[in-house]
C-alpha positions as CSV (number, residue, x, y, z in Angstrom):
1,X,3.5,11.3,-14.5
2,X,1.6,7.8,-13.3
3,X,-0.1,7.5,-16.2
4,X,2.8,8.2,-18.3
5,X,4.5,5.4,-16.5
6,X,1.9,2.8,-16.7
7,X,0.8,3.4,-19.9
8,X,4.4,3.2,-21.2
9,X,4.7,-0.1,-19.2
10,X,1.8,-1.2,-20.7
11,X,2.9,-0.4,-24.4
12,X,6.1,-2.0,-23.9
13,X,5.3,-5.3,-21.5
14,X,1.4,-5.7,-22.8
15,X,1.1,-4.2,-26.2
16,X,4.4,-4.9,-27.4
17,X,4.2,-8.5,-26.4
18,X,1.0,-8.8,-28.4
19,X,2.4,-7.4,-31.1
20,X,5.4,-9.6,-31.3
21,X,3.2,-12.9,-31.0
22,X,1.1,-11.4,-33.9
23,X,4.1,-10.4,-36.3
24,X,5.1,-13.9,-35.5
25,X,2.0,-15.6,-36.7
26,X,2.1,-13.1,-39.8
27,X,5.5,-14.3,-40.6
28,X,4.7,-17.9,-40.0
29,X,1.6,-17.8,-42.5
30,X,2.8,-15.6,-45.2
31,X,5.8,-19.2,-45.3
32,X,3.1,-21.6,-45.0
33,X,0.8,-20.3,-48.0
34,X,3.4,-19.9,-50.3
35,X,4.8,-23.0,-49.2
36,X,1.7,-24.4,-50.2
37,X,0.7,-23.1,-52.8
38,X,4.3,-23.6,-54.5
39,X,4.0,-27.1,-53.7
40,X,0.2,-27.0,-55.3
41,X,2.2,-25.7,-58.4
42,X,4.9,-28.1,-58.2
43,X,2.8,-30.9,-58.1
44,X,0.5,-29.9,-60.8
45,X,3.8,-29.0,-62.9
46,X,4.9,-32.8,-62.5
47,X,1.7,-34.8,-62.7
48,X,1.6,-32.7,-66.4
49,X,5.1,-34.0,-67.1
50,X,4.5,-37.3,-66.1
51,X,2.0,-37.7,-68.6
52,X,3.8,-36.2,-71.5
53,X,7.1,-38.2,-70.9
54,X,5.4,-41.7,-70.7
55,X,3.6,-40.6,-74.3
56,X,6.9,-39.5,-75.5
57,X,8.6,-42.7,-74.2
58,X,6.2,-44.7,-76.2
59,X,6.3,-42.9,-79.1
60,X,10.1,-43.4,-78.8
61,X,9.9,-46.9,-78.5
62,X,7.9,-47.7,-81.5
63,X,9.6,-47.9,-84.5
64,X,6.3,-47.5,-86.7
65,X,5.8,-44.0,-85.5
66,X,8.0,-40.9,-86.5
67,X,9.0,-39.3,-83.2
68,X,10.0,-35.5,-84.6
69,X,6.3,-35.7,-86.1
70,X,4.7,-36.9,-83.0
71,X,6.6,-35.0,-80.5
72,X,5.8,-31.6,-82.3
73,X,2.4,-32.5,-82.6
74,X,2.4,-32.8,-78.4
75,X,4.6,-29.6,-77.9
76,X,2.4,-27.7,-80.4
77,X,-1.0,-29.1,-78.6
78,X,-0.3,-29.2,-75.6
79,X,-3.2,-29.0,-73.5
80,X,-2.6,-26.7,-70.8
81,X,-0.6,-24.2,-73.2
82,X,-3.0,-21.4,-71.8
83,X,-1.3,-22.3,-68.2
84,X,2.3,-23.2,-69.0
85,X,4.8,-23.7,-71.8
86,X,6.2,-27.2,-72.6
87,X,9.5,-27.0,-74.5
88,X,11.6,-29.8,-76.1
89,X,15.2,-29.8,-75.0
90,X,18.0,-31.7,-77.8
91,X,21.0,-33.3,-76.6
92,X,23.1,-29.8,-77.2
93,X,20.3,-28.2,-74.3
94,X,19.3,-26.2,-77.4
95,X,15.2,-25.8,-77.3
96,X,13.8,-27.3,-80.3
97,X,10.3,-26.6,-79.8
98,X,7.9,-24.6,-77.5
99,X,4.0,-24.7,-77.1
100,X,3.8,-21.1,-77.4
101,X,5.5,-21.4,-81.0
102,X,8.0,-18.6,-80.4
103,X,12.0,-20.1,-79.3
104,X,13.2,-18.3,-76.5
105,X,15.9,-15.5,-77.9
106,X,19.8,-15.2,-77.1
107,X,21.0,-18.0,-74.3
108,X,18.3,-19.2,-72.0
109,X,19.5,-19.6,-68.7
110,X,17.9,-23.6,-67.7
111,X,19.9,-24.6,-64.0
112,X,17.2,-26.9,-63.3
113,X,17.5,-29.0,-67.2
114,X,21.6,-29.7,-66.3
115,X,20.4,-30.8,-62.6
116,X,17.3,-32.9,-64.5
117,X,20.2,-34.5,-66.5
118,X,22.6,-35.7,-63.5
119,X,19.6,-36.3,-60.8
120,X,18.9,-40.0,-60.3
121,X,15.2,-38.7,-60.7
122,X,15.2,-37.3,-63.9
123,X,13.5,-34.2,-62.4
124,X,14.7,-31.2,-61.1
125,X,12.6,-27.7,-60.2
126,X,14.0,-24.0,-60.5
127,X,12.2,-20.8,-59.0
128,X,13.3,-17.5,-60.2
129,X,13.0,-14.8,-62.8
130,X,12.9,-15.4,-66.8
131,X,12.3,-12.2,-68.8
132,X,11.4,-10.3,-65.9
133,X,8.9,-12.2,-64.5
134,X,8.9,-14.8,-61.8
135,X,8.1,-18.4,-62.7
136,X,8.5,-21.9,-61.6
137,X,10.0,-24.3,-64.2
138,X,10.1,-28.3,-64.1
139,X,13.0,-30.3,-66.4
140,X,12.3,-33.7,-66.8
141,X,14.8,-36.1,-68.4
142,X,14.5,-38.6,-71.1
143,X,17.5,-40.8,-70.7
144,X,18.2,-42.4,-73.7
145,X,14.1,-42.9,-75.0
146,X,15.2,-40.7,-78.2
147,X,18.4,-39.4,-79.0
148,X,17.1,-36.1,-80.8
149,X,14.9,-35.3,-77.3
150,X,16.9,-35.2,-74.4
151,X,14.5,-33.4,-71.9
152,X,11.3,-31.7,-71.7
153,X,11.2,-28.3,-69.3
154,X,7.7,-27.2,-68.4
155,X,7.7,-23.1,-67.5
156,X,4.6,-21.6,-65.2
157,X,4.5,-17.9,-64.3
158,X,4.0,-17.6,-60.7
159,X,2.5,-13.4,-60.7
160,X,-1.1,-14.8,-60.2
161,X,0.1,-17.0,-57.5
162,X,2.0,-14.4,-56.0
163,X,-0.8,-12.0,-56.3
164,X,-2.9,-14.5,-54.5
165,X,-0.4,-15.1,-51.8
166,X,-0.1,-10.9,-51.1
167,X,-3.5,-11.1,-50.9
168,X,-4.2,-13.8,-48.5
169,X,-1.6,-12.3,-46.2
170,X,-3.0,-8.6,-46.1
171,X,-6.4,-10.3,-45.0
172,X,-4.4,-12.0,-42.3
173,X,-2.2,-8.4,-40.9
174,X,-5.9,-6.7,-41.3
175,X,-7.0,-9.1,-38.9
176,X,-3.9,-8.3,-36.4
177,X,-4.4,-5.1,-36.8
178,X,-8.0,-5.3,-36.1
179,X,-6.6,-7.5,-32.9
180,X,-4.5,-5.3,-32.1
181,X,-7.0,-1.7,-31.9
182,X,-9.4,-3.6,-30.4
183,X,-6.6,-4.4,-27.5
184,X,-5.7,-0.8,-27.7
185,X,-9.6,0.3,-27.2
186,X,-10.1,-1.8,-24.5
187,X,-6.7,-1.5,-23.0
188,X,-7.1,2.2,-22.5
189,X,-10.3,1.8,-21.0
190,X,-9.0,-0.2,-18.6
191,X,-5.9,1.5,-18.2
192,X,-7.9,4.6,-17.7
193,X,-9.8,2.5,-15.2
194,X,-6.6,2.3,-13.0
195,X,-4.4,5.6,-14.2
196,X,-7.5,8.0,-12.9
197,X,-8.1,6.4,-9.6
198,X,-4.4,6.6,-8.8
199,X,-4.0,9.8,-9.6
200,X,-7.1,11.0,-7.2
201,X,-5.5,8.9,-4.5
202,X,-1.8,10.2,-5.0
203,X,-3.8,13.6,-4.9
204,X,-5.8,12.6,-2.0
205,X,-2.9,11.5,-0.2
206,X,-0.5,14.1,-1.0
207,X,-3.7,16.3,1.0
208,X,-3.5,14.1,3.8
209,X,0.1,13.6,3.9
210,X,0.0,18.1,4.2
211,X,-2.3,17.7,7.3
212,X,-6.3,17.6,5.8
213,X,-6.9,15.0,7.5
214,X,-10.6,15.6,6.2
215,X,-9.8,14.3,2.9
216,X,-11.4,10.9,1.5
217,X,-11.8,9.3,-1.7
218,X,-15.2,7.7,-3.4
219,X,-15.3,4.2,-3.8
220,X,-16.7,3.7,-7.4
221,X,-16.3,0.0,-7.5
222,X,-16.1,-3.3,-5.6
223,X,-11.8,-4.3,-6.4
224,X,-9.0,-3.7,-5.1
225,X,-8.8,0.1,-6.4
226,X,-11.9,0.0,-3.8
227,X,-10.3,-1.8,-1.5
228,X,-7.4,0.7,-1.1
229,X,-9.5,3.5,-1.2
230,X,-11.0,2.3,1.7
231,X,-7.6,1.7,3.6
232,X,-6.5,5.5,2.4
233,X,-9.8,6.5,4.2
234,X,-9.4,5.0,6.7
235,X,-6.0,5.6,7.5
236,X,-7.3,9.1,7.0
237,X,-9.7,8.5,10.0
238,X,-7.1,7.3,12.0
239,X,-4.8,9.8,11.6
240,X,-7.8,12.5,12.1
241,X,-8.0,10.7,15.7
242,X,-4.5,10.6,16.6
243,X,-4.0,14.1,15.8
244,X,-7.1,14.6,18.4
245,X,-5.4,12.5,20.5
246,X,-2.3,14.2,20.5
247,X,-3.4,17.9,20.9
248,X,-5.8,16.5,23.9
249,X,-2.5,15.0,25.5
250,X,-0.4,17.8,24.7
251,X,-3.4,20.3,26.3
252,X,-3.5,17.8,29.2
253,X,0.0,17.7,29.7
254,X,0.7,21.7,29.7
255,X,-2.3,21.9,32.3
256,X,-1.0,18.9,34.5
257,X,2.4,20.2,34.2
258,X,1.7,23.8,35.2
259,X,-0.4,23.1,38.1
260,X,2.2,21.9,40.3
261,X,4.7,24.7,38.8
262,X,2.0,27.6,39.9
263,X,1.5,25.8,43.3
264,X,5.7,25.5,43.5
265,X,5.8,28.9,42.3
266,X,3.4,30.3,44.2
267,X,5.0,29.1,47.7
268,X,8.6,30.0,46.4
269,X,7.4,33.3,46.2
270,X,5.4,33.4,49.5
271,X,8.3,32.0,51.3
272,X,10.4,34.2,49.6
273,X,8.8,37.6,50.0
274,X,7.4,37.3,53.3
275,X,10.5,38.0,55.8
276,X,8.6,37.2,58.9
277,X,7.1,33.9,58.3
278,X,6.7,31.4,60.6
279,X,7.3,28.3,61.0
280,X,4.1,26.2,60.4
281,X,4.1,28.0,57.3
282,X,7.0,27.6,56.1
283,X,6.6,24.0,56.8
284,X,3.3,23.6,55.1
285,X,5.4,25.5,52.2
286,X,8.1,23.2,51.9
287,X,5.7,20.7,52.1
288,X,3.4,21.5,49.4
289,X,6.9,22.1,47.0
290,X,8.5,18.6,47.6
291,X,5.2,16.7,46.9
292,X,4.5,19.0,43.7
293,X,8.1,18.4,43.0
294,X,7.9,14.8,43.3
295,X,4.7,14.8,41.5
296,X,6.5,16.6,38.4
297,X,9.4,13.9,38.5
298,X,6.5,11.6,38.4
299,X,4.8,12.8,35.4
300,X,8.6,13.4,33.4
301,X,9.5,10.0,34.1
302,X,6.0,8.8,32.9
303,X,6.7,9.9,29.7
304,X,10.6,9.1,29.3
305,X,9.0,5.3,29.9
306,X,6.7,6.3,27.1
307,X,9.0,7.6,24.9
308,X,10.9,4.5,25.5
309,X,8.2,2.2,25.1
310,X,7.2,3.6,21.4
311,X,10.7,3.5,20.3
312,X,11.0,0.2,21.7
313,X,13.9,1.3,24.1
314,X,12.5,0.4,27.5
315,X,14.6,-2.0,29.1
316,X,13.5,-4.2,32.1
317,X,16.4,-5.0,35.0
318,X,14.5,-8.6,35.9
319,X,15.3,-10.2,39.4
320,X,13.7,-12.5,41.4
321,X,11.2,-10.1,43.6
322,X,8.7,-10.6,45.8
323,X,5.5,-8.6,44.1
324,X,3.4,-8.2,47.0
325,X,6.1,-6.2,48.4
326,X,6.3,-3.9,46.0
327,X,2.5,-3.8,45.8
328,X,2.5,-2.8,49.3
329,X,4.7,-0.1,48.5
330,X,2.7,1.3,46.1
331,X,-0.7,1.7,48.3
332,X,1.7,2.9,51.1
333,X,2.3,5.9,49.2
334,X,-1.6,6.6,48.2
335,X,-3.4,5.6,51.4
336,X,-2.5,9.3,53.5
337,X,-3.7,10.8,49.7
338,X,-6.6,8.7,49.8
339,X,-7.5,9.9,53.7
340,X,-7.0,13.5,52.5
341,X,-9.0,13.3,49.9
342,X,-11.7,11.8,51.7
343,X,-11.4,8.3,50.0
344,X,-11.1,4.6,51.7
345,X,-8.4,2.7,50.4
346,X,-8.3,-0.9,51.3
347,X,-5.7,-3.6,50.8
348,X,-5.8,-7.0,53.3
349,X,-2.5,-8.0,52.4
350,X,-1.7,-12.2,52.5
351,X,0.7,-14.2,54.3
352,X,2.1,-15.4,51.4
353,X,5.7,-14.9,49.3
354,X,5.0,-14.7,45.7
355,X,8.4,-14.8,43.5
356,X,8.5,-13.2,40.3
357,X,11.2,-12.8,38.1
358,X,11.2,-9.1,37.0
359,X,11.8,-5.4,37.2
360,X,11.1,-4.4,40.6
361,X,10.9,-0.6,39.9
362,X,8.7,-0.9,36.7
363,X,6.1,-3.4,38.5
364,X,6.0,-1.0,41.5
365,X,5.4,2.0,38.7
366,X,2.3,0.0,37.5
367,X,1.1,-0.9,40.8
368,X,1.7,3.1,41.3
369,X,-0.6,3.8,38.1
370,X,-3.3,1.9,38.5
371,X,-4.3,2.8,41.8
372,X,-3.7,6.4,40.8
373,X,-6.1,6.4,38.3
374,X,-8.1,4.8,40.9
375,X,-8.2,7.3,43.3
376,X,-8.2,10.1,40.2
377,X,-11.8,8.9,38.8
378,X,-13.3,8.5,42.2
379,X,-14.8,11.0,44.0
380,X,-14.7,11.8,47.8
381,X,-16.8,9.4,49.4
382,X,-15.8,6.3,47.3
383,X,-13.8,3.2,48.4
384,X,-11.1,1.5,46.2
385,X,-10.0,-2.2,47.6
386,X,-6.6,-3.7,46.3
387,X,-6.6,-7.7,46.2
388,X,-4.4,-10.5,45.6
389,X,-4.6,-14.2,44.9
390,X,-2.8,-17.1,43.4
391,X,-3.9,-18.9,41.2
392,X,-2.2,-21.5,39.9
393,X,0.9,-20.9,38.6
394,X,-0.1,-17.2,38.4
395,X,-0.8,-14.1,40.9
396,X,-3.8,-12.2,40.5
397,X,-3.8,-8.4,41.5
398,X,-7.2,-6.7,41.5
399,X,-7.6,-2.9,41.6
400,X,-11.5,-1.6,42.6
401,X,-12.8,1.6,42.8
402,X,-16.4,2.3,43.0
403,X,-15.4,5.5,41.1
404,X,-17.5,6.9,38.0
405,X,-16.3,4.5,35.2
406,X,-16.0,3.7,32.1
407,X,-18.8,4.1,29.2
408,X,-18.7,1.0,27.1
409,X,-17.7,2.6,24.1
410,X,-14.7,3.7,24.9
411,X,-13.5,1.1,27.2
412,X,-12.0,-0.8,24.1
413,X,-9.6,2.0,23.5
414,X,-8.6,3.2,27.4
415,X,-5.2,1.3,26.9
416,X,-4.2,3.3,23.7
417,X,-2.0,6.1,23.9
418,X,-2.9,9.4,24.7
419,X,-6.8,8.2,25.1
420,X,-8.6,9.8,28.0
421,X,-12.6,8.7,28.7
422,X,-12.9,11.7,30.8
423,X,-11.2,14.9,30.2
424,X,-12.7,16.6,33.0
425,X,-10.3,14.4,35.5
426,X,-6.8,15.2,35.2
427,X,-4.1,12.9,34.0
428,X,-1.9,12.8,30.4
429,X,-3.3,9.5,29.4
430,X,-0.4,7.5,28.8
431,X,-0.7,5.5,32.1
432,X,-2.4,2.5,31.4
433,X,-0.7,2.2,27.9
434,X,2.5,2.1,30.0
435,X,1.5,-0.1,32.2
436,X,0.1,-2.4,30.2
437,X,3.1,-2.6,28.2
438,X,5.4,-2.8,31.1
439,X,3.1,-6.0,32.1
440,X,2.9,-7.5,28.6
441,X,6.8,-7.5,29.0
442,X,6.8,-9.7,31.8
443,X,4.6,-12.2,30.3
444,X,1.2,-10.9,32.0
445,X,-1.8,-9.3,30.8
446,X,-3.8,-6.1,32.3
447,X,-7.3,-6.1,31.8
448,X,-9.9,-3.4,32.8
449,X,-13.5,-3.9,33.0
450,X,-16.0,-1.1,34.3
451,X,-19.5,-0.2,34.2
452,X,-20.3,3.5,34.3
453,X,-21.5,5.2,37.0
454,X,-20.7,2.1,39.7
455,X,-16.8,1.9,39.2
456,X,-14.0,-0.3,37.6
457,X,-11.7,-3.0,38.1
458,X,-8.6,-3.2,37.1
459,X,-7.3,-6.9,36.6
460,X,-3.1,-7.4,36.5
461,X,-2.0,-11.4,35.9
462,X,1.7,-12.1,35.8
463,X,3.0,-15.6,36.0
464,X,4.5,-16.6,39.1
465,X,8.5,-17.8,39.0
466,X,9.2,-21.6,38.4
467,X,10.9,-23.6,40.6
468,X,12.1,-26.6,40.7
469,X,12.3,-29.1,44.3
470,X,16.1,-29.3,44.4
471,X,16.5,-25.3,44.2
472,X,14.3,-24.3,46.6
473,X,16.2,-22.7,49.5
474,X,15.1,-20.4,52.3
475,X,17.3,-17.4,53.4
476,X,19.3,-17.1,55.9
477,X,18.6,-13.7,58.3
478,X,20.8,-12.7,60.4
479,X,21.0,-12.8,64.2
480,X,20.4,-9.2,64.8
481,X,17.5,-9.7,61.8
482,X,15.9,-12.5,63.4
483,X,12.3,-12.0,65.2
484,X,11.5,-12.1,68.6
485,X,9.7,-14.9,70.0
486,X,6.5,-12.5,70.1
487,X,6.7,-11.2,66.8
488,X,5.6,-12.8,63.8
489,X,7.5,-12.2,60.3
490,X,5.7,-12.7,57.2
491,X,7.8,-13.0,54.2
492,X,6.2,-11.2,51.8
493,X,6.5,-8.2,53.9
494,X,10.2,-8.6,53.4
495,X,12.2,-6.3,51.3
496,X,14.3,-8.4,49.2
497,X,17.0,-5.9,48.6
498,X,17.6,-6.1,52.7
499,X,17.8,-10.0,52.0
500,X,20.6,-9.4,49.1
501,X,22.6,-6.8,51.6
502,X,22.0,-9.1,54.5
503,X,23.3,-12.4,53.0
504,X,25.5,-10.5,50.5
505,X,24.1,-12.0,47.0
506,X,20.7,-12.4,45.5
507,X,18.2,-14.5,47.8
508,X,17.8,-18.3,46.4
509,X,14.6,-19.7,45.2
């Protein structure tokens, strides 16, 4: 079917172009030959004539000489006899005499001897057909020279000219159509060039587009057929790894989702079937079931912010925040699971507000990732230390673990979805991406460098809030909010949705 298409295009927008250029440069040499050589004629014709009428009009004018003798001795000698006949015309248009000796029979049509007669030339040229054969004939006029000679006409068959003509224009359509199957030859080489290469990469990707992702094509040659060879296999490649990535994630999601289900399951069960349990138990149960449970909720809402991410529906509530207060948050929550699991985690907090305009939950939820996947690739023993700094008109949050990792290889791809560096750790491998997204939103940048085997750092930059001299207010706390004499208050400690209850609005900059 392609190379029906293209080589019908071809035919009608390349060959057929070519054709019509040629045609046209047929047409316009067959005019001009016989144009020329009719005027070659012509001119011959009337350089003849002129010598025979200025004889004749000497004759004429000499009284000494008998003009019927004379002018029958010219008619009947005439030199070029072989290559034209010369008649005498009298003042009736009746031919008196011809150089071939024999008077034309019946009524001889002569257009171009009554046009001779009233042209201010005395000359007048007819083409066209005389006893079946084409001819050119030339009338010339000779006023009143003689009364008994009113015109000569001089008659030239034109076959040999014609002949000539045909001739000169088959050499000329032999040479298109030489032109024209040597553009064919080469055409469908090249055509052949581009219709078989497209038809092993339609088939190629048709077997790619099925699933086999195995499939590539051989570059035969340096253009852009080689070119998109490459690009099919490599998109091939590409696709290869995302459907590796994607039955990893889906493998590591099923085993991260049904571990908290068998340990939620499992206690249901226990706490369910066992009528005389006690109390510790039941509260080491319950437990166990709310912080699978939260865990799960965790891990769902992971992936409806990833779902939302790749269909570009994620949408980000921005306020003005204070982000050390949500980062506090967030190693709140991990520091009892970093003591249980037999992991330091350290964070000196500063005495400093840093305002950010943004989503307070989603900067929270990457604060939350990152420090989980701290804790997850570090092993019992190891220490990760959460920092912060300004600099400049930015804040600087630094995540360390002295965990097992990255390899340098992969470290260029551990913010793609669904990549994992180490599958024997647990995790679904869309946390990073999503963080890193949710920070590219607010105008920051995440960046992770790691050396393997001593641990990794995990760098988050967002830009602090703006603000300008005459906007800069402090808030007001209320009386029963306000610290005792012997307690000291640091801002960024503050929760800024107590601030916005407190003083019934948002908190001024």
């Amino acid at each position: 079917m392609a190379m029906k298409k293209i080589t019908r295009r071809w035919l009608v927008n390349g060959l057929g172009v070519i054709f019509v250029i040629l045609l046209a440069i047929m047409v316009a040499f067959s005019f001009g030959v016989r144009s020329f050589y009719y005027s070659s004629v012509q001119q011959i014709i009337l350089s003849r004539a002129s010598v025979i009428s200025t004889l004749l009009q000497t004759y004429a004018q000499d009284s000494s000489v008998d003009f019927s003798m004379e002018l029958q001795n010219i008619v009947e000698t005439f030199e070029y006899r072989g290559e034209m006949e010369l008649m005498a015309i009298d003042g009736q248009g009746n031919v008196m005499i011809t150089s071939s000796g024999f008077l034309p029979e019946g009524d001889l049509s002569m257009p171009d001897y009554e046009e001779a007669l009233a042209s201010p030339t005395g000359t007048a040229v007819y083409e066209g057909e005389m006893n079946g054969e084409h001819i050119m004939a030339v009338s010339v006029a000779m006023g009143s020279a003689n009364e008994a000679l009113t015109a000569t006409r001089y008659v030239v068959s034109l076959e040999k000219v014609d002949d000539q003509i045909l001739f000169l224009i088959a050499i000329i359509g032999l040479v298109c159509l030489a032109i024209i199957l040597f553009v064919v030859f080469s055409s469908s080489y090249f055509i052949n060039s581009i219709v078989n290469p497209v038809s092993q990469i339609a088939e190629t990707a048709r077997r790619i587009a099925q699933g086999d992702f195995g499939a590539r094509l051989q570059k035969k040659n340096d253009d852009e057929i080689g070119e998109l060879c490459d690009v099919i296999n490599y998109m091939a490649e590409e696709l290869a790894n995302s459907e590796k990535l994607k039955n990893d994630f889906i493998s590591s999601v099923s085993h991260e989702l049904r571990t908290p289900l068998t340990a939620i399951r499992g206690w249901g069960e226990t706490m369910l079937l066992d009528q005389d349990i006690d109390h510790a138990t039941l509260e080491t149960g319950m437990g166990v079931i709310m912080r699978e449970t939260e865990r799960l909720s965790d891990m769902v809402e992971e992936l409806l912010d990833f779902s939302r991410m790749q269909s570009g529906r994620m949408k980000l509530v921005k306020s003005r925040m204070d982000v050390l207060a949500e980062l506090s948050e967030a190693v709140i929550m991990y520091t009892e699971r970093a003591r249980r699991e037999g992991m330091l985690l350290i964070y000196d907090e500063p005495d400093i507000f840093v305002p950010v305009f943004g989503d307070r939950g989603k900067l929270r939820q990457v604060f939350i990732n990152v420090i989980d996947n701290a804790l997850k690739y570090s092993d019992p023993g190891d220490t990760t230390t959460v920092s912060a700094r300004v600099e400049g008109n930015e804040v600087v949050i630094e995540v360390e673990d002295t965990g097992c990792g990255i390899r340098a290889a992969d470290l260029p791809k551990i913010k793609q979805k669904f990549y994992k560096a180490n599958l024997t750790r647990r995790g679904s491998g869309i946390g990073l991406a999503v963080a890193d997204e949710i920070v590219q939103m607010h105008g920051g940048r995440l960046d992770v460098s790691s050396v393997e085997g001593e641990g990794t750092t995990v760098t988050i930059t967002l830009p602090i809030m703006e603000r300008s001299d005459d906007s800069t207010q402090i808030a007001e706390v209320p009386p029963e909010a306000q610290p005792k004499p012997e307690e000291t208050v640091h801002l960024s400690k503050l929760d800024l949705s107590d601030l916005e209850e407190t003083t019934g609005g948002r908190p001024q900059d």
